[in-house]
C-alpha distance (Angstrom), angle and dihedral (degrees) to the residues before:
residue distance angle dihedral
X1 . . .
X2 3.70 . .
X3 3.82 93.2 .
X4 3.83 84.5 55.0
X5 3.80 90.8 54.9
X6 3.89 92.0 47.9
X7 4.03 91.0 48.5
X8 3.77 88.4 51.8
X9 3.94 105.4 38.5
X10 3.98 90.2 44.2
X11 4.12 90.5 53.2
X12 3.37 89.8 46.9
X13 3.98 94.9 44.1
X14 4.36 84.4 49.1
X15 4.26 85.4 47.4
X16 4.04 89.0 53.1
X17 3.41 95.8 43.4
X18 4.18 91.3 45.2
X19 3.97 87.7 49.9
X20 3.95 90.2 47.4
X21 3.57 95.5 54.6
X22 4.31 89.9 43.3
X23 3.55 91.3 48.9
X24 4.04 99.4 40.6
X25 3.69 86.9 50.6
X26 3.68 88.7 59.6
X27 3.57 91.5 48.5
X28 3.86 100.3 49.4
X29 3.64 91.5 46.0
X30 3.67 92.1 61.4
X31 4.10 88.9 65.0
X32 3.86 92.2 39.1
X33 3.98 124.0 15.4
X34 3.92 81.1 -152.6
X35 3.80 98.6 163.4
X36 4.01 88.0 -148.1
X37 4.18 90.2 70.2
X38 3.98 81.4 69.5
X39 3.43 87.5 81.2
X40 3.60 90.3 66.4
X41 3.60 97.5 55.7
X42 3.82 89.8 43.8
X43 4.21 92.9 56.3
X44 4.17 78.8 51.7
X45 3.62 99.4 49.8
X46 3.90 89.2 36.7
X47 3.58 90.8 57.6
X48 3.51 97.6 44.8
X49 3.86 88.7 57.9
X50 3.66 85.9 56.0
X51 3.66 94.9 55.0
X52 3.99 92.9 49.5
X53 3.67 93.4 58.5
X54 3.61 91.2 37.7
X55 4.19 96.1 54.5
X56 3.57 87.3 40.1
X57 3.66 99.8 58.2
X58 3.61 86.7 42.8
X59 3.97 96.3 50.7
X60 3.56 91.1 33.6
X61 3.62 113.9 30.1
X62 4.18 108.1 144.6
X63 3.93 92.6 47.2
X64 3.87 108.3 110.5
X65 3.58 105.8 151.3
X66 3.49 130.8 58.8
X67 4.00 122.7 -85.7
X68 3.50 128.6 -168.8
X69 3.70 94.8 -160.3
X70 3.94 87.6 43.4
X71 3.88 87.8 53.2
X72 3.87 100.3 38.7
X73 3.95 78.5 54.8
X74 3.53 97.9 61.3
X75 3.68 89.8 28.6
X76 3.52 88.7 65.5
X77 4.03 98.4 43.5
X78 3.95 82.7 70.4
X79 3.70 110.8 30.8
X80 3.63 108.5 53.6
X81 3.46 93.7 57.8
X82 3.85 95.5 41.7
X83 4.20 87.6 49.1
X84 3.88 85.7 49.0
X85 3.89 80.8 47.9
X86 3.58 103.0 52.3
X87 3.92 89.5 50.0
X88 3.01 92.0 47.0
X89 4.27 98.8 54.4
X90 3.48 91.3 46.4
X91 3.72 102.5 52.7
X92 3.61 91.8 44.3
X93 3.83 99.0 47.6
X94 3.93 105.4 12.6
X95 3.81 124.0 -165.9
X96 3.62 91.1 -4.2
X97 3.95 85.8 80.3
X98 3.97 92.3 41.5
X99 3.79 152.7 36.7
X100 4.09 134.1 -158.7
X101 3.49 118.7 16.2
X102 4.12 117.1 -17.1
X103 3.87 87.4 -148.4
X104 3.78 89.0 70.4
X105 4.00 94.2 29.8
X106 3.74 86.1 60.1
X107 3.97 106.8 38.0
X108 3.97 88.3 49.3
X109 4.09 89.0 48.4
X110 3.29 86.8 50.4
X111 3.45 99.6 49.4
X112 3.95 84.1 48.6
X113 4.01 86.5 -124.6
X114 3.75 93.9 108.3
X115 4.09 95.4 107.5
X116 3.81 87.1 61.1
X117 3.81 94.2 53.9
X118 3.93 140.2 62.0
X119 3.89 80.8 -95.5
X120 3.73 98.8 65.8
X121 4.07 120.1 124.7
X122 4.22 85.0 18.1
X123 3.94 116.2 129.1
X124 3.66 99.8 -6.2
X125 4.14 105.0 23.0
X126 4.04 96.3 -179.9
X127 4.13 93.3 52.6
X128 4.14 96.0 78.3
X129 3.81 72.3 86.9
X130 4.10 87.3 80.3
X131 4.00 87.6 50.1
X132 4.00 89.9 72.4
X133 4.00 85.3 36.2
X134 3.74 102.4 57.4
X135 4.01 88.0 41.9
X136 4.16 87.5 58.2
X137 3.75 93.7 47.6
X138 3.77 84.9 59.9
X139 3.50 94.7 50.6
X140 4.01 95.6 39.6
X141 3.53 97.5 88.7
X142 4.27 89.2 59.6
X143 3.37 91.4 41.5
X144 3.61 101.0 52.9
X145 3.90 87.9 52.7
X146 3.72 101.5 51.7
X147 4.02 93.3 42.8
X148 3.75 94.0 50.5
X149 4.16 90.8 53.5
X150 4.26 84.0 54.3
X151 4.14 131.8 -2.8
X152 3.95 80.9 -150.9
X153 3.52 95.2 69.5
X154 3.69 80.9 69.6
X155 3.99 84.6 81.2
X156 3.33 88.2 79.8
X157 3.86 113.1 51.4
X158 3.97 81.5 49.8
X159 4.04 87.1 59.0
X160 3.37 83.3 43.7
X161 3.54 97.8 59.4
X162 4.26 100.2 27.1
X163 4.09 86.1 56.6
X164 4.05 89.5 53.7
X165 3.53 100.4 42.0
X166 3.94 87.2 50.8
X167 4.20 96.3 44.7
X168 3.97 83.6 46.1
X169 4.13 92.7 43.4
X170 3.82 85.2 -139.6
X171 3.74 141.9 117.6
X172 4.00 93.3 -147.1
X173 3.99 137.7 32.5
X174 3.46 137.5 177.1
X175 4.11 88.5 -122.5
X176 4.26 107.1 92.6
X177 3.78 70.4 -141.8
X178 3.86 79.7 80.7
X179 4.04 93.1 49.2
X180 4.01 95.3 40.4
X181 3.62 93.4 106.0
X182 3.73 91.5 51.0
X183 3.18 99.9 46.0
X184 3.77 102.6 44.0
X185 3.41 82.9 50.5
X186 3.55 100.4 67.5
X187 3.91 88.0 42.4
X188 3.51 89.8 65.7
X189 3.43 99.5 36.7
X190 4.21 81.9 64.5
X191 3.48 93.1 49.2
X192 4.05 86.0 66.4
X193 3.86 97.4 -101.1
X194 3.13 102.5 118.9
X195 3.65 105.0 139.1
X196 3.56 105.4 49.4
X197 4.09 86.5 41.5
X198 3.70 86.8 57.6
X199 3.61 91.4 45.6
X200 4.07 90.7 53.7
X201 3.40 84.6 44.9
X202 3.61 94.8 76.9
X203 3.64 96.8 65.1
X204 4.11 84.2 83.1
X205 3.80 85.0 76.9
X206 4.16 85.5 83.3
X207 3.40 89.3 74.8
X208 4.25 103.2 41.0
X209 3.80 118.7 -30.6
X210 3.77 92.2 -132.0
X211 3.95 90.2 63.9
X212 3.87 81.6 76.5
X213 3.63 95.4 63.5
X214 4.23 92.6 83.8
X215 3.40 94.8 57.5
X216 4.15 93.9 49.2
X217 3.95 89.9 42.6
X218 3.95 86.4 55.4
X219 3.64 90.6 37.9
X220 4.02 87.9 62.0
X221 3.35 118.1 25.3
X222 4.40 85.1 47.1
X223 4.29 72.2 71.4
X224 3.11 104.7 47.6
X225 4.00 110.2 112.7
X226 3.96 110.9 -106.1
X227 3.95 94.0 -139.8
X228 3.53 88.2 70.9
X229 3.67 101.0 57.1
X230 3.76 128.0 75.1
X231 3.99 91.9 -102.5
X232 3.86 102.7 -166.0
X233 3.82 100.1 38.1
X234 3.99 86.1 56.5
X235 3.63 94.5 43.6
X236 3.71 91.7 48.0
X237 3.82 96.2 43.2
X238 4.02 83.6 40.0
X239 4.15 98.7 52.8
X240 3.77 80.5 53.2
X241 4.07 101.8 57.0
X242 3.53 94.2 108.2
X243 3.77 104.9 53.6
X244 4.08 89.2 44.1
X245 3.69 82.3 55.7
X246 3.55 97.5 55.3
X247 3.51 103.5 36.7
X248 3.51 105.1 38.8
X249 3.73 98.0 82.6
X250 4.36 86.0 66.4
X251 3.67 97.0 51.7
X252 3.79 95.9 50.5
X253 3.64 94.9 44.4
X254 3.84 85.9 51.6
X255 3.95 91.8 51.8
X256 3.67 88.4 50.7
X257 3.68 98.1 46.9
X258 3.91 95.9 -117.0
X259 4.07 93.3 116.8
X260 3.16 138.7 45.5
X261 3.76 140.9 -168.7
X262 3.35 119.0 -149.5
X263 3.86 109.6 -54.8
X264 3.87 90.0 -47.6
X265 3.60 117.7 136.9
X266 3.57 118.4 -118.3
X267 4.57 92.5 -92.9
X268 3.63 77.1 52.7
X269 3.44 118.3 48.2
X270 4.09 86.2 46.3
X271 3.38 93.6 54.9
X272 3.84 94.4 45.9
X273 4.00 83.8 48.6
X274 4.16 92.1 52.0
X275 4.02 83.8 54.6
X276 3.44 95.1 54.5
X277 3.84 97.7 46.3
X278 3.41 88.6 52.3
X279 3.79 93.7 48.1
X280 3.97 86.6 50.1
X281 3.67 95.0 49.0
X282 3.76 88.6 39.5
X283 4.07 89.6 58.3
X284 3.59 93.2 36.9
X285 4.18 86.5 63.1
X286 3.72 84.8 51.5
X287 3.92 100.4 49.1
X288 4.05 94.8 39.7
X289 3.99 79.4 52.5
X290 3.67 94.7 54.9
X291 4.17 92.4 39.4
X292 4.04 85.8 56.0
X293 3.92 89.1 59.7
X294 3.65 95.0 53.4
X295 3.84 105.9 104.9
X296 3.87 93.2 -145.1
X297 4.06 97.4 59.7
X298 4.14 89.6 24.5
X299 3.51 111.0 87.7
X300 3.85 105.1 52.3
């Protein structure tokens, strides 16, 4: 039971921590576009890849073929709450968030293609993030197998991923080509090798030897004994990652007098924004309710 607790409170420690960094990046780079602070942002989005494949592997460790109930689960898990999301943004702060034709803005958001279009960084810039994530939960189930018959196979999604970042001359992509090493990280790192997956790890230091700093933070703070922590504040703060990451782009262009919603003053428009995430996450609960009583997605 305790080891339970320590799995859970240290994920959810690593998933505050990763949404810190994302959201502080955001909020520094509003005083000073200083393109250096991305590297904040990117250790926070890094790490969060590392958790997916990690809790996934975990969750899900015998599934090594591809599902499309498994996937329309975790499909799902993300999208209703990012459709609700998208609404949501553009009704509140209208063609501030968006340019061309919403029609097309919205059916390419939801089709999570937007970063590969004209479209891409409209309504809710930080969310191309879920374009990379939706492309690794298809390719989870292949991973997992191959990774579980040797942690050295690892090697290569790290090559993988080193060689494209380097061709591209960038730290991030919209490709989960771009993420591989991440998240096949944490996929091993569930599977109990955590050592040697550390130890491949390093080779991300060709690129920039700060990009090895995610895998050491998970490394760690994955250790650190759960009775220590603050348990339900983490888990709370944790279970709520997602929403934080969608709506936190709104409430610090409010505070900084870039949006506006509505002729609201700034008191105003955040508390009208606070309803409506609750509302969102409110109707989100509902929906994921419903989805878990459908007989084809059910039993998983």
């Amino acid at each position: 039971m305790v080891k339970d607790r320590k799995r859970i409170v240290s994920i959810d420690l690593l998933r505050v921590l990763a949404i810190i960094m994302v959201i502080g990046f955001h909020f520094f780079y509003q005083f000073d576009q200083n393109q250096s602070l991305r590297k904040i942002g990117f250790l926070g989005i890094s790490l969060f890849f590392i958790i997916s494949g990690f809790v996934l592997a975990k969750i899900y460790p015998k599934h090594e073929k591809f599902s499309l109930r498994w996937f329309l689960k975790r499909y799902s898990r993300i999208a209703v709450l990012y459709y609700l999301a998208l609404i949501s943004v553009v009704i509140l702060f209208g063609k501030q968030v968006y340019s061309g034709s919403l029609m097309n803005n919205l059916l390419f958001h939801f089709a999570f293609l937007d970063p590969f279009t004209k479209y891409a960084y409209g309504i809710i810039s930080p969310a191309w993030f879920l374009t990379p994530l939706i492309g690794l939960y298809i390719l989870f189930p292949y991973l997992n197998k191959y990774l579980k018959k040797s942690t050295w196979i690892l090697v290569i999604p790290f090559i993988i991923m080193i060689a494209l970042r380097i061709y591209k001359g960038t730290y991030t992509g919209y490709s989960p080509l771009f993420f591989l090493g991440e998240f096949c990280f944490g996929i091993a790192f569930a599977n109990g090798k955590k050592h040697l997956a550390l130890f491949i790890s390093l080779l991300s230091m060709i690129v920039q030897p700060f990009m090895v700093i995610p895998y050491f933070i998970f490394y760690i703070l994955y250790s650190i004994n759960g009775n220590y922590l603050p348990g339900r504040l983490l888990s709370f703060i944790g279970a709520y990652t997602l929403p934080l990451f969608l709506f936190h782009e709104g409430y610090l262009r409010i505070i900084f007098g870039r949006w506006h919603i509505y002729n609201l003053n700034q008191f105003g428009a955040m508390f009208l924004l606070t309803i409506v995430v609750f509302v969102c996450i409110y109707i989100d609960k509902i929906i994921q309710k419903l989805l878990s009583k459908v007989k084809y997605i059910q039993k998983l």
